[in-house]
N, C-alpha and C positions, 0 to 999 in steps of 0.2 A: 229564653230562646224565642218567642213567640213574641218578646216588645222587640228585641232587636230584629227578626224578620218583618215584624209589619212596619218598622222604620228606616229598615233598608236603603230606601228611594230620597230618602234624607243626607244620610252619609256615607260614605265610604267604609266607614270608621264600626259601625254598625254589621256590614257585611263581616267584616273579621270578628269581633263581637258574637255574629251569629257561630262562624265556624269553630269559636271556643267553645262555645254552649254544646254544639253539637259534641264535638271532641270530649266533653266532659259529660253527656249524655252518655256517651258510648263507653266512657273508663265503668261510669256506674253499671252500664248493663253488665259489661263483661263480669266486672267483679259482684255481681248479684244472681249473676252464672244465666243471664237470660242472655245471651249469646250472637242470635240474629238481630236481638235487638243493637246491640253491641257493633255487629256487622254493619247494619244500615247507618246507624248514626253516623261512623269511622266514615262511610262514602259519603253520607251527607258534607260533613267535617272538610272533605277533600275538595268537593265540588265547592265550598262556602271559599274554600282558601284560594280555588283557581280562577274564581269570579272574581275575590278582591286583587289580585294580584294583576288579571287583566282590566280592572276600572280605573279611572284617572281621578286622582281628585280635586273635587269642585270648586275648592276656594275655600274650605270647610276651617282652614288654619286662620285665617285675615280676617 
């Protein structure tokens, strides 16, 4: 979660990346019953997914 956030600004590709980590942050919290944790990641997760959906990408295929 932490390589793909701090390379972010590199790809695109990266950004979605991040909102998997989070997303699967959040399945472990819930299912290790720490809950808020669970809660925040899940919005993390959402926010990651609505950033990469409105970024364009760079040329990052070519």
């Amino acid at each position: 979660m932490l390589v793909c956030y701090a390379c972010e600004a590199r790809s695109h590709w990266f950004v979605l990346a991040f909102a998997v980590a989070c997303a699967l942050g959040s399945v472990y919290g819930f299912l290790q019953g720490a809950w808020p944790f669970g809660v925040i990641e899940a919005i993390w997760a959402a926010v990651a997914v609505r950033r990469w959906s409105r970024l364009e990408p760079r040329g990052d295929s070519k």
